[in-house]
N, CA, C and O atoms as a Maestro MAE file, in Angstrom:
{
 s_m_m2io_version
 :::
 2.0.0
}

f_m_ct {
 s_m_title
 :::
 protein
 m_atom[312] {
  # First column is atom index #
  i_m_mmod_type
  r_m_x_coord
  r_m_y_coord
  r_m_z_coord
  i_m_residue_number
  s_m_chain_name
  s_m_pdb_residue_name
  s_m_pdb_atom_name
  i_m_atomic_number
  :::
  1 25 31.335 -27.759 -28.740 1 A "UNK " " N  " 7
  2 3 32.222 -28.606 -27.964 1 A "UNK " " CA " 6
  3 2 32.428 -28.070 -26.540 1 A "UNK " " C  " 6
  4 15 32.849 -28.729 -25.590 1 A "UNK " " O  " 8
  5 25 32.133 -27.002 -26.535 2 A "UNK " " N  " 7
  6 3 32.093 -26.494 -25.185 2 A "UNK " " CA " 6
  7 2 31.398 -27.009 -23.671 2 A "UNK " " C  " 6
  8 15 31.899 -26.779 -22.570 2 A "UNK " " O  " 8
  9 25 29.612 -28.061 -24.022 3 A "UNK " " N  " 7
  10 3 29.126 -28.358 -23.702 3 A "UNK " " CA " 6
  11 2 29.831 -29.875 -23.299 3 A "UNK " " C  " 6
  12 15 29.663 -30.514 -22.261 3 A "UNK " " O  " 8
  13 25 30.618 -30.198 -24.402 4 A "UNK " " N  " 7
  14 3 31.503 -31.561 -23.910 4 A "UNK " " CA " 6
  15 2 32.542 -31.393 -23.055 4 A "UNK " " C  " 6
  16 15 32.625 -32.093 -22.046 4 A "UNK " " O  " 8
  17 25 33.517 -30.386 -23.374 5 A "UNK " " N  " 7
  18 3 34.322 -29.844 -21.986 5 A "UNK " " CA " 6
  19 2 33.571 -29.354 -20.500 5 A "UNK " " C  " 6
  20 15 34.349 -29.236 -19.553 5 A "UNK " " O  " 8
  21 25 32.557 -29.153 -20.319 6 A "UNK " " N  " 7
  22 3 32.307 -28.702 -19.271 6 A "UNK " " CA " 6
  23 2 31.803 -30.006 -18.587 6 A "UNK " " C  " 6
  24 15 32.008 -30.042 -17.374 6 A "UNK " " O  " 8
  25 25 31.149 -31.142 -19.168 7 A "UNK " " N  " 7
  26 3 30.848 -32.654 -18.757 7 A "UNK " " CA " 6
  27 2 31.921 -33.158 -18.447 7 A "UNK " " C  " 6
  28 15 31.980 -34.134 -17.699 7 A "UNK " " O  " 8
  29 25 33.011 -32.559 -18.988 8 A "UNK " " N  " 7
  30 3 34.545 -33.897 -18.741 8 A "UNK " " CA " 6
  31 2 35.002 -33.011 -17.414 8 A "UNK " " C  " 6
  32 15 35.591 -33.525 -16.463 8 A "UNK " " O  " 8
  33 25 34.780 -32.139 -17.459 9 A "UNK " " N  " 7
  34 3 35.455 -31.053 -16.097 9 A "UNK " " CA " 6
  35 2 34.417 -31.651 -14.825 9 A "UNK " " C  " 6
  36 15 34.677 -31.869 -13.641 9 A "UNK " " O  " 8
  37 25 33.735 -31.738 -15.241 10 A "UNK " " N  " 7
  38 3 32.752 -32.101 -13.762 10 A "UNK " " CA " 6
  39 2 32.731 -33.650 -13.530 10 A "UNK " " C  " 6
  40 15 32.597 -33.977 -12.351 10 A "UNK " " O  " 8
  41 25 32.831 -34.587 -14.380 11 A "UNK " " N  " 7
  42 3 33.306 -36.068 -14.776 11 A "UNK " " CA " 6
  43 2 34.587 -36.245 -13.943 11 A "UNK " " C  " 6
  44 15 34.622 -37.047 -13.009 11 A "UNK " " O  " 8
  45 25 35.659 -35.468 -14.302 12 A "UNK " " N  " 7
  46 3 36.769 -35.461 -13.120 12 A "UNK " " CA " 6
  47 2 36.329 -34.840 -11.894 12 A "UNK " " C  " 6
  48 15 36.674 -35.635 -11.021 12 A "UNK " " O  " 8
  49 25 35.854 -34.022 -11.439 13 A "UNK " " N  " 7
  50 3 35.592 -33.686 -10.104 13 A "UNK " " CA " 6
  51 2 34.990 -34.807 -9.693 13 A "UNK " " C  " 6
  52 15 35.433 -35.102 -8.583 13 A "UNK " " O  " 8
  53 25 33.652 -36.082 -10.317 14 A "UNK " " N  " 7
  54 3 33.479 -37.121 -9.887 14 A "UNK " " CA " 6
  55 2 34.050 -37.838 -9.396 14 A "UNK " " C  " 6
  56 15 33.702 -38.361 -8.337 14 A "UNK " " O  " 8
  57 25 35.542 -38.196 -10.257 15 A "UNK " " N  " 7
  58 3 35.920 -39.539 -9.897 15 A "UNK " " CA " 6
  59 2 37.169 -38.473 -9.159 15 A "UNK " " C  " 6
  60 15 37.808 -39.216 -8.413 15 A "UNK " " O  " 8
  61 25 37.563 -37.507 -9.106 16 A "UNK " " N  " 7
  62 3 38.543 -37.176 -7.850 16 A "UNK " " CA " 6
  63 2 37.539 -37.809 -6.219 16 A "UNK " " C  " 6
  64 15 37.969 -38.705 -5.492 16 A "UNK " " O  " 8
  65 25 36.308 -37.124 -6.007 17 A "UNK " " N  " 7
  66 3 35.362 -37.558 -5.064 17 A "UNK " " CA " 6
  67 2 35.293 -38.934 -4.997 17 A "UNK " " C  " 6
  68 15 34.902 -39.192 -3.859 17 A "UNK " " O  " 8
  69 25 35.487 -40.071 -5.688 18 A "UNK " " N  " 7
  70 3 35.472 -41.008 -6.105 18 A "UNK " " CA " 6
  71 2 36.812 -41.299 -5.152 18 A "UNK " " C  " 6
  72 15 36.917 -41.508 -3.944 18 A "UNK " " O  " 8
  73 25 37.430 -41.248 -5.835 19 A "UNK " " N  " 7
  74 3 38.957 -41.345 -5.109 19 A "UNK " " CA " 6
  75 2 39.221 -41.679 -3.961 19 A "UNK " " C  " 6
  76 15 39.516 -42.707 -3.352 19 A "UNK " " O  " 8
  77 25 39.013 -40.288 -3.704 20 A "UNK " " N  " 7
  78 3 38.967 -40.017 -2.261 20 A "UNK " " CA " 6
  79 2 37.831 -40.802 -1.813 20 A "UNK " " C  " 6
  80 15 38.605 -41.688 -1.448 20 A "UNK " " O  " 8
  81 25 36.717 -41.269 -1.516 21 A "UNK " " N  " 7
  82 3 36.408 -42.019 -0.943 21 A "UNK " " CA " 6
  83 2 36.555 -43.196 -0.713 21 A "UNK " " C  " 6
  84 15 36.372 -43.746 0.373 21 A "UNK " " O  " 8
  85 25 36.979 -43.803 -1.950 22 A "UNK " " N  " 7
  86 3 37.459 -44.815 -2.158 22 A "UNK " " CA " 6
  87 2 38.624 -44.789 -0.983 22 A "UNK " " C  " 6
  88 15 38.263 -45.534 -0.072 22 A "UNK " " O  " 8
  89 25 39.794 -44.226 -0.729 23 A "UNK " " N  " 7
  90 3 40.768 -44.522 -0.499 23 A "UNK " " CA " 6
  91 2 40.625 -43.970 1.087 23 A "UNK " " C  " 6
  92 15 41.599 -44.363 1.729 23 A "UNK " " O  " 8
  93 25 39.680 -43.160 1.921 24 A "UNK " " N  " 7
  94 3 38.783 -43.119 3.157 24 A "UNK " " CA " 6
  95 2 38.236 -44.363 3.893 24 A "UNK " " C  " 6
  96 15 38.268 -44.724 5.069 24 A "UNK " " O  " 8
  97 25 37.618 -44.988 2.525 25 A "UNK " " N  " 7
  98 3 37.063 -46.429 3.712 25 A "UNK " " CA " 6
  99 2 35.663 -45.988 3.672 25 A "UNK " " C  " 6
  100 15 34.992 -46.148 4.692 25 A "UNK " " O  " 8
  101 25 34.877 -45.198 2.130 26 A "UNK " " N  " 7
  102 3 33.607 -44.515 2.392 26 A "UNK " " CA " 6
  103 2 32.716 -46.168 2.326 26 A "UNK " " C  " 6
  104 15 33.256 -47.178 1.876 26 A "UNK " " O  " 8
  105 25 31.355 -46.132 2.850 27 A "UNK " " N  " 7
  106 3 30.751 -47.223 2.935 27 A "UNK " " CA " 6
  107 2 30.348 -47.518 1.408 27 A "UNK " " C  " 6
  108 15 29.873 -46.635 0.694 27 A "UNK " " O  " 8
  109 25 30.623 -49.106 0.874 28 A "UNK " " N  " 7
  110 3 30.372 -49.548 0.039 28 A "UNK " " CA " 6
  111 2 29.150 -48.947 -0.696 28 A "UNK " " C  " 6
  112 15 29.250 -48.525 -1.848 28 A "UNK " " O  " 8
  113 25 28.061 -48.922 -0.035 29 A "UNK " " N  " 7
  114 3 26.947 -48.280 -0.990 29 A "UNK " " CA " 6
  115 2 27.007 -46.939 -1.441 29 A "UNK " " C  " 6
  116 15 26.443 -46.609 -2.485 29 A "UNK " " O  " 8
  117 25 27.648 -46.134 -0.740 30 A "UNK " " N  " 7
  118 3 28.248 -44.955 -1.309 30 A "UNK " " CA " 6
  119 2 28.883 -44.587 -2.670 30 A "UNK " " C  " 6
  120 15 28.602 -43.738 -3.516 30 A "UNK " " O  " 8
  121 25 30.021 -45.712 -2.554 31 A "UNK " " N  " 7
  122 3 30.704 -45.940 -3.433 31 A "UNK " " CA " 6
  123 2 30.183 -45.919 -5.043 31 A "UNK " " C  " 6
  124 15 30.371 -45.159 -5.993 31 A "UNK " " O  " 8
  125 25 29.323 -47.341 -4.796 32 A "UNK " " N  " 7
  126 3 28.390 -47.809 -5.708 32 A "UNK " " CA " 6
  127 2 27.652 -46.759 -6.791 32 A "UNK " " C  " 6
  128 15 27.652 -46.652 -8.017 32 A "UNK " " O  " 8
  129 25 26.963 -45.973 -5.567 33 A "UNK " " N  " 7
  130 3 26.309 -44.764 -6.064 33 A "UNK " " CA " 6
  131 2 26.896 -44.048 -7.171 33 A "UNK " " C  " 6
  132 15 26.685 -43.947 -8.380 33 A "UNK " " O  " 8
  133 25 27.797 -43.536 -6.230 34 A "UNK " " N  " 7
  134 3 29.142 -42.650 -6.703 34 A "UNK " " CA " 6
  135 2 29.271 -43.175 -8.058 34 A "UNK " " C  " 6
  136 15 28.859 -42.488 -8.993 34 A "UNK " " O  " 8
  137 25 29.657 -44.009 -8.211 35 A "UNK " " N  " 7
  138 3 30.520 -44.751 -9.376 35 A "UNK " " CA " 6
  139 2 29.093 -45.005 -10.228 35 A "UNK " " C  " 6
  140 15 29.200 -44.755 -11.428 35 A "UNK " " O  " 8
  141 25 28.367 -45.260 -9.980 36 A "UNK " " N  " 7
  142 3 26.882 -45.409 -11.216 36 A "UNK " " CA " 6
  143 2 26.685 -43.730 -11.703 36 A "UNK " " C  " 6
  144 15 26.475 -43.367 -12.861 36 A "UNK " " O  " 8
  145 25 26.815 -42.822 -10.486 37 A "UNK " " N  " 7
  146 3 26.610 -41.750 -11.216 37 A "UNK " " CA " 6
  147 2 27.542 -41.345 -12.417 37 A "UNK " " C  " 6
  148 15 27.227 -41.026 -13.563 37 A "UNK " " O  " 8
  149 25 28.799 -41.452 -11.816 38 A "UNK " " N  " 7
  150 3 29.823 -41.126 -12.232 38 A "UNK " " CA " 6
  151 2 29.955 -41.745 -14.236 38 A "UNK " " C  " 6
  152 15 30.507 -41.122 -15.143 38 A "UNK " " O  " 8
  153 25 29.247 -43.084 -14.332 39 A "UNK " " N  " 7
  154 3 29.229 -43.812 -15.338 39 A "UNK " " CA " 6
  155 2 27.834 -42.864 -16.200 39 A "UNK " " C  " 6
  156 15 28.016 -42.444 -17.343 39 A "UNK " " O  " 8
  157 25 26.655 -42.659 -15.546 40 A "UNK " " N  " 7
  158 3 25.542 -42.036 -16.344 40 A "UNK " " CA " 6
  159 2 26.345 -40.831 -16.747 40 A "UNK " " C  " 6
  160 15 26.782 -40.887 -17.897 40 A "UNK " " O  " 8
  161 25 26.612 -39.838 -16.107 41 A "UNK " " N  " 7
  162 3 27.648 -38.955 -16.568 41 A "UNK " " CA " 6
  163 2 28.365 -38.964 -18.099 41 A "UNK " " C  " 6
  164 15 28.226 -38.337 -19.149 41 A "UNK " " O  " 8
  165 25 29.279 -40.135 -17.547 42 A "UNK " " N  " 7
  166 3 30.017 -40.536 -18.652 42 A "UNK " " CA " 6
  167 2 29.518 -40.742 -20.296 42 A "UNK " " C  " 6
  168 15 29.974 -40.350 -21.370 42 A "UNK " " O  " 8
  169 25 28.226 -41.647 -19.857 43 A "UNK " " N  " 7
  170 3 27.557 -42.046 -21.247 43 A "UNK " " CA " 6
  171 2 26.835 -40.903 -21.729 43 A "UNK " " C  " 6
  172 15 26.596 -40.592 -22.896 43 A "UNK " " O  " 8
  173 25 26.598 -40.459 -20.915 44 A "UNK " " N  " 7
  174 3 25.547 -38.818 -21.327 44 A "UNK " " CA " 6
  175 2 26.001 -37.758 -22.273 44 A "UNK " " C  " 6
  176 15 25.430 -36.998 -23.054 44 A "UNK " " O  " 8
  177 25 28.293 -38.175 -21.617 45 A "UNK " " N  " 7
  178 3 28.747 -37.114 -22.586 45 A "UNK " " CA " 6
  179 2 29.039 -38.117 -23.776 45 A "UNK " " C  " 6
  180 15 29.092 -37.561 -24.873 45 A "UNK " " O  " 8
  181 25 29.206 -39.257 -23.773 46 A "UNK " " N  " 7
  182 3 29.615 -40.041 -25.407 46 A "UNK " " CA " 6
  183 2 28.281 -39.522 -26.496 46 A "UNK " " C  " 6
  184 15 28.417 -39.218 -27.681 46 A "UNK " " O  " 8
  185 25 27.118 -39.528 -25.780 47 A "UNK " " N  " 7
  186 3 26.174 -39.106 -26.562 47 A "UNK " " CA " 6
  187 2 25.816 -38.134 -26.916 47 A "UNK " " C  " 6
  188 15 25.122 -38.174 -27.932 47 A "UNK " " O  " 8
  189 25 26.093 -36.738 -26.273 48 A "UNK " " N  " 7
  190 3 26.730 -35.806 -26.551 48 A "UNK " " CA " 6
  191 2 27.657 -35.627 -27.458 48 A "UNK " " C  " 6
  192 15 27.589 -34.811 -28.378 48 A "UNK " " O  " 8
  193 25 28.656 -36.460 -27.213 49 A "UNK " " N  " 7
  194 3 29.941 -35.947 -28.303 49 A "UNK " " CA " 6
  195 2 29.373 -36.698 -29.464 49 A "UNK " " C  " 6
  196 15 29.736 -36.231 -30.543 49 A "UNK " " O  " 8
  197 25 28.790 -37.461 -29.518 50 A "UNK " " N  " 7
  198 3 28.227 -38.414 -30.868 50 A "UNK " " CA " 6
  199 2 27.196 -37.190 -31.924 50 A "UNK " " C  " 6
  200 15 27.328 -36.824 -33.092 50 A "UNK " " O  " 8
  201 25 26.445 -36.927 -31.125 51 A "UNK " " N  " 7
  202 3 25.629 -36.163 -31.402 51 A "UNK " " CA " 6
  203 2 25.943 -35.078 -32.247 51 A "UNK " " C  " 6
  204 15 25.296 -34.643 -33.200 51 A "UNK " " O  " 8
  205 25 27.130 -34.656 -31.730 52 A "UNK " " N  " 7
  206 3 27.851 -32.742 -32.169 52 A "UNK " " CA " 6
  207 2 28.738 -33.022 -32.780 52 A "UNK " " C  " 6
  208 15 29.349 -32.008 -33.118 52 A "UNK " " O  " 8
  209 25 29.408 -34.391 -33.322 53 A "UNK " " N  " 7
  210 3 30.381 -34.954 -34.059 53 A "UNK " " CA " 6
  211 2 30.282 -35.545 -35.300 53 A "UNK " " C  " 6
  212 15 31.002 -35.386 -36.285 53 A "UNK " " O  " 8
  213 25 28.762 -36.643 -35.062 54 A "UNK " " N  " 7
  214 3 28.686 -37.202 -35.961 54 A "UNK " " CA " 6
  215 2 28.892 -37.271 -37.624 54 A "UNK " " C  " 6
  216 15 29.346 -38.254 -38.210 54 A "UNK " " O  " 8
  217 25 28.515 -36.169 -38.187 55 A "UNK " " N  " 7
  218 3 28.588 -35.577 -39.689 55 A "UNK " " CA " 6
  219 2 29.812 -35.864 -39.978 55 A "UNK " " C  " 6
  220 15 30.105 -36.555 -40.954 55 A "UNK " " O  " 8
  221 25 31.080 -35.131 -38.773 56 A "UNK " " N  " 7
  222 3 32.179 -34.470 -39.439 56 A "UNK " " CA " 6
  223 2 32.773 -35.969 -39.228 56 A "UNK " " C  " 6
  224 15 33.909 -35.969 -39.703 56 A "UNK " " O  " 8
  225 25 32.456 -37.206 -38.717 57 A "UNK " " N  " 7
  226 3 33.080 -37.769 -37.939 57 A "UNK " " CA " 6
  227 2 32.998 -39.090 -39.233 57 A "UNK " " C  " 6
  228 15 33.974 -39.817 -39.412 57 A "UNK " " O  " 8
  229 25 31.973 -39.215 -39.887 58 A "UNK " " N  " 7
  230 3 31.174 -40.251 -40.553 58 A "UNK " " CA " 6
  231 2 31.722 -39.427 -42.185 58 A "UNK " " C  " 6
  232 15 31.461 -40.258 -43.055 58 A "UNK " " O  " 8
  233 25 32.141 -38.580 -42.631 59 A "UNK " " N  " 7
  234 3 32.712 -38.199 -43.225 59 A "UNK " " CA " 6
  235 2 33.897 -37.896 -43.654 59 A "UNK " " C  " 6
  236 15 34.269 -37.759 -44.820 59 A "UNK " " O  " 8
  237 25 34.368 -37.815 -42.875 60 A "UNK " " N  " 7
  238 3 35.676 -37.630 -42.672 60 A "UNK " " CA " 6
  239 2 37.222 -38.034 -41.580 60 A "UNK " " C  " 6
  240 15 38.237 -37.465 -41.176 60 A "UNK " " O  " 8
  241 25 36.388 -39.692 -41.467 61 A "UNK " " N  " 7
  242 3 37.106 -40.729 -40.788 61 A "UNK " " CA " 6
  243 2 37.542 -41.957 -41.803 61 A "UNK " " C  " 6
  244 15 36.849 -42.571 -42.615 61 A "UNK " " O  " 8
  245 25 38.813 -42.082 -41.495 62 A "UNK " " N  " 7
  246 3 39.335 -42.987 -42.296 62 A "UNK " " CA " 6
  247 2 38.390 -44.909 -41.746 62 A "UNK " " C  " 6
  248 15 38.140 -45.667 -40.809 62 A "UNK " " O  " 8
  249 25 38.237 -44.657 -43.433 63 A "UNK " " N  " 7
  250 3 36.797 -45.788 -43.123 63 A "UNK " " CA " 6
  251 2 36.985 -47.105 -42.522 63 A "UNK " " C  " 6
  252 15 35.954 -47.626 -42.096 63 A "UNK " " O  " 8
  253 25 38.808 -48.201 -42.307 64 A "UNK " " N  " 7
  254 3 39.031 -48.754 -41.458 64 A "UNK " " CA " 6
  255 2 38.791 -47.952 -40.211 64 A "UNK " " C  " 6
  256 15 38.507 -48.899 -39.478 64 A "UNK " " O  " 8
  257 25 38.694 -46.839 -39.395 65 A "UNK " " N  " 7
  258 3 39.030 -46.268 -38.140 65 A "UNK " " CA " 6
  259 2 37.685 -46.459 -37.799 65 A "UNK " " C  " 6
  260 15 37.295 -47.058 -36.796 65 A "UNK " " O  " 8
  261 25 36.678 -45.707 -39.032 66 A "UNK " " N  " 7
  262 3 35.302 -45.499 -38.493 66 A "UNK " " CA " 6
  263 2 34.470 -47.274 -38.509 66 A "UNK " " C  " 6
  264 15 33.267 -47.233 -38.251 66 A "UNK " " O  " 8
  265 25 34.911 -48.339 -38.717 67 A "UNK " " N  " 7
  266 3 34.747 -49.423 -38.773 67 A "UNK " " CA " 6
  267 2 34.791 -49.655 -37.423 67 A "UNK " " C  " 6
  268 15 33.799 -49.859 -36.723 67 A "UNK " " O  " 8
  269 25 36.155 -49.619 -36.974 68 A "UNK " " N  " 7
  270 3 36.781 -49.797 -35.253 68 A "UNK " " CA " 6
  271 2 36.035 -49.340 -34.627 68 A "UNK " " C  " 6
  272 15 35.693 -50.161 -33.777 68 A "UNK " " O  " 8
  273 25 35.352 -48.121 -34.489 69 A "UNK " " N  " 7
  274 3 34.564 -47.391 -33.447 69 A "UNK " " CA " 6
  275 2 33.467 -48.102 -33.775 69 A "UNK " " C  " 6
  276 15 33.071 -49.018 -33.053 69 A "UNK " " O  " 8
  277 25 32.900 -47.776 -34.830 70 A "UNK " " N  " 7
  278 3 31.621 -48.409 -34.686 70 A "UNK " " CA " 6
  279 2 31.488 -49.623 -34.363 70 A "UNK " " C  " 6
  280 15 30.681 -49.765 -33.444 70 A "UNK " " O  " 8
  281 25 32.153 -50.992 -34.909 71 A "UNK " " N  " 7
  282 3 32.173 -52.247 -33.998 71 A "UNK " " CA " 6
  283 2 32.441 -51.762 -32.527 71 A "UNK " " C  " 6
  284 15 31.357 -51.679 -31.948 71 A "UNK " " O  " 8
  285 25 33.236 -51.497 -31.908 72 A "UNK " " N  " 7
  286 3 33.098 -51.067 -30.319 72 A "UNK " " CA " 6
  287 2 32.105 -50.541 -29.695 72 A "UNK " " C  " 6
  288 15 31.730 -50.896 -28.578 72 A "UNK " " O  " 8
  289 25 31.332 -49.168 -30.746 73 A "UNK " " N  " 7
  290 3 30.308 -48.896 -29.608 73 A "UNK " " CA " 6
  291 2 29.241 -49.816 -29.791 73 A "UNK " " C  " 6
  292 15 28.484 -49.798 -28.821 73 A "UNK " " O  " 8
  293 25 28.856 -50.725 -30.805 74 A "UNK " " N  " 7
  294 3 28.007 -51.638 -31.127 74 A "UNK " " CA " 6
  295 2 28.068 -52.960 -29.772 74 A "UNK " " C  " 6
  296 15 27.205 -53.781 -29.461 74 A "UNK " " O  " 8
  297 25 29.382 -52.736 -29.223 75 A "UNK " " N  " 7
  298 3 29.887 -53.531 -28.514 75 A "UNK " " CA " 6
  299 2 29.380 -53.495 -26.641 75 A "UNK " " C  " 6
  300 15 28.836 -54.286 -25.870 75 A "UNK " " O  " 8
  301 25 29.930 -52.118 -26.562 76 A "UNK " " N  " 7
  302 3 29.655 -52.009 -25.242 76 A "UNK " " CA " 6
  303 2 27.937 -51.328 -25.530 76 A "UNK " " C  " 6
  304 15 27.324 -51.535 -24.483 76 A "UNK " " O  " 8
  305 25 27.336 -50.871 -26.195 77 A "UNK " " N  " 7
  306 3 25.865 -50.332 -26.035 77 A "UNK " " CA " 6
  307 2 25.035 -51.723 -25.788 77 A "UNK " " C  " 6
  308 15 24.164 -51.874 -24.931 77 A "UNK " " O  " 8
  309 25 25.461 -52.639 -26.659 78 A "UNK " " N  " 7
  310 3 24.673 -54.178 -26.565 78 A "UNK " " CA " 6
  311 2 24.172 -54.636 -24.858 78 A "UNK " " C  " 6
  312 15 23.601 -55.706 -24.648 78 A "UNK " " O  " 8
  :::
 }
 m_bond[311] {
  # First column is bond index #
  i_m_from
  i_m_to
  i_m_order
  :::
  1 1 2 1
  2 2 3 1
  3 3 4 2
  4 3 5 1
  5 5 6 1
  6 6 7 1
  7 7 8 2
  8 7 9 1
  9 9 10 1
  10 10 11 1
  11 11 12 2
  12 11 13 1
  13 13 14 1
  14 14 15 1
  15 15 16 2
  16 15 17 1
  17 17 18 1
  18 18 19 1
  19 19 20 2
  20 19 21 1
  21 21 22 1
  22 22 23 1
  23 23 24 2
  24 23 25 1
  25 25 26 1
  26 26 27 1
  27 27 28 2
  28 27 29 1
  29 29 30 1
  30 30 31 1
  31 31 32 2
  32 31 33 1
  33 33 34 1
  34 34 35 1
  35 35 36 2
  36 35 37 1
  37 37 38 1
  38 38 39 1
  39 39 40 2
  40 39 41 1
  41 41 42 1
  42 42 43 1
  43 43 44 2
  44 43 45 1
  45 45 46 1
  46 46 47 1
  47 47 48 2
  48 47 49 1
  49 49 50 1
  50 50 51 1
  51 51 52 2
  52 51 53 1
  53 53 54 1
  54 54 55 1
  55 55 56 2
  56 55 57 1
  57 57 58 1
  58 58 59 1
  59 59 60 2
  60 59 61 1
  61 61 62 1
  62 62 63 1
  63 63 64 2
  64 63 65 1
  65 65 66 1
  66 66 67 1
  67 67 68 2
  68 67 69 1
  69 69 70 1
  70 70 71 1
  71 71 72 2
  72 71 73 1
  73 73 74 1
  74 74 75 1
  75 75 76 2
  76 75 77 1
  77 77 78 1
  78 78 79 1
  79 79 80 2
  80 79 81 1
  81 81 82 1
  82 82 83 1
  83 83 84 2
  84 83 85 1
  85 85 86 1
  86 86 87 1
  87 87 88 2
  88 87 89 1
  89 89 90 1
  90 90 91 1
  91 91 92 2
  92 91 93 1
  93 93 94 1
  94 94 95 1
  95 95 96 2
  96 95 97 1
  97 97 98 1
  98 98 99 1
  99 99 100 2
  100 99 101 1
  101 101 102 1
  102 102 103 1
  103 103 104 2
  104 103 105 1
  105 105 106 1
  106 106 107 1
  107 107 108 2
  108 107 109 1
  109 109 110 1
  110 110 111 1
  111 111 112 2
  112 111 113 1
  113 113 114 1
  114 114 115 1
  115 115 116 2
  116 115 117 1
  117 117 118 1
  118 118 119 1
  119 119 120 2
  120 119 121 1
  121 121 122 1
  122 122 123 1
  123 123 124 2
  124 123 125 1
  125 125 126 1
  126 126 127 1
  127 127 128 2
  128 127 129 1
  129 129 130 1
  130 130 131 1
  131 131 132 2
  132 131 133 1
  133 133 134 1
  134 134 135 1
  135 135 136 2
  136 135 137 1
  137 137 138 1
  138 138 139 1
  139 139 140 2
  140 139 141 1
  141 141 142 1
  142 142 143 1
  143 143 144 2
  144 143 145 1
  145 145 146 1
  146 146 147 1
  147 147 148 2
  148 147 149 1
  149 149 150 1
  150 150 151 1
  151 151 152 2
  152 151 153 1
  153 153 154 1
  154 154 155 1
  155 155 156 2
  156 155 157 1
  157 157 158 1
  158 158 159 1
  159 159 160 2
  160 159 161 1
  161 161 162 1
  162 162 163 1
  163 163 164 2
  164 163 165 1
  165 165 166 1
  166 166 167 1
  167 167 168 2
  168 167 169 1
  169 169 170 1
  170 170 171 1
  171 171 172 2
  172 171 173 1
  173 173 174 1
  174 174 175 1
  175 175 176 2
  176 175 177 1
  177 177 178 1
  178 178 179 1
  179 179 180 2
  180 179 181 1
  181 181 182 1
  182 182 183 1
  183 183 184 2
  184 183 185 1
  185 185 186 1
  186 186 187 1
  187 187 188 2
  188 187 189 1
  189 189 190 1
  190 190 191 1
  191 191 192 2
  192 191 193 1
  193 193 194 1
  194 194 195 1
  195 195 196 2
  196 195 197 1
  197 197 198 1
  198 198 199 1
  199 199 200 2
  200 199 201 1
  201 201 202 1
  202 202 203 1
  203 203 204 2
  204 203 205 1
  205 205 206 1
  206 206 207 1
  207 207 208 2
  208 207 209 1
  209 209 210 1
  210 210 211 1
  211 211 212 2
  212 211 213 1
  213 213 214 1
  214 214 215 1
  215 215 216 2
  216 215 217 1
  217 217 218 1
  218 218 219 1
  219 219 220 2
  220 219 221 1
  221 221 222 1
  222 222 223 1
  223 223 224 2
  224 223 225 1
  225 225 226 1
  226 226 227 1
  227 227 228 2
  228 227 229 1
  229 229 230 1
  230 230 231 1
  231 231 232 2
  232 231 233 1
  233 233 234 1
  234 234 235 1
  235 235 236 2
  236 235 237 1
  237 237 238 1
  238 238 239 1
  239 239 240 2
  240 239 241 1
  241 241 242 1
  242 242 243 1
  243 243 244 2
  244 243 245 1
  245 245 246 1
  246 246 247 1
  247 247 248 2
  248 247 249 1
  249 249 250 1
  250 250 251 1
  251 251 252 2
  252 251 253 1
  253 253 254 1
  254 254 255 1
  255 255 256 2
  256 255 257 1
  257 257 258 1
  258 258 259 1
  259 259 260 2
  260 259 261 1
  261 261 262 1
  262 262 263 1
  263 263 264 2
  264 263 265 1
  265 265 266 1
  266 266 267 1
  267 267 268 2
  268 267 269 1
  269 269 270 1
  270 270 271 1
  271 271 272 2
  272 271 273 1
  273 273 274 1
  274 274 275 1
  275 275 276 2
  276 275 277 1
  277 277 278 1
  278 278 279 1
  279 279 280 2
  280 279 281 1
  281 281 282 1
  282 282 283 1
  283 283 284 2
  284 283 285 1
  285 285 286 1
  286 286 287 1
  287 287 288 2
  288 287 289 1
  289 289 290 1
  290 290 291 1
  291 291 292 2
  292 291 293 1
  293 293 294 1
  294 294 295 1
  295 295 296 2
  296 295 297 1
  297 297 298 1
  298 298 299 1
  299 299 300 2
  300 299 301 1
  301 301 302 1
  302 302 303 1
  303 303 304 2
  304 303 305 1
  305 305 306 1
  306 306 307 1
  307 307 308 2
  308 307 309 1
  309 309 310 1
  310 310 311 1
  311 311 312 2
  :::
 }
}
């Protein structure tokens, strides 16, 4: 899990940079960038955490809960 904390630590340094440009007046395509990276990032660590979770997660999730997630990520991956 260590490898997932260090993605969420640098994930916020994104969107602080984010921020702040945003709230500068940085040029739209910048932005854009910014914010696509900022999203690959993001999905890189769900798959990550999926990855290093899964067993304990698919086992030992209350099986309405693990229903919920899984319809959702079925949802936004589509």
């Amino acid at each position: 899990m260590k490898q997932i904390h260090n993605r969420l630590h640098r994930l916020q340094g994104q969107l602080s940079s984010l921020d702040t440009a945003i709230a500068e007046g940085a040029a739209c395509t910048e932005v854009i960038l910014q914010l696509l990276a900022a999203k690959g990032a993001l999905d890189a660590t769900v798959q990550a955490y999926l990855e290093a979770s899964m067993d304990d997660c698919i086992h030992n999730a209350d099986p309405a809960a693990l229903k919920r997630v899984i319809k959702m990520f079925i949802k936004h991956v589509s």
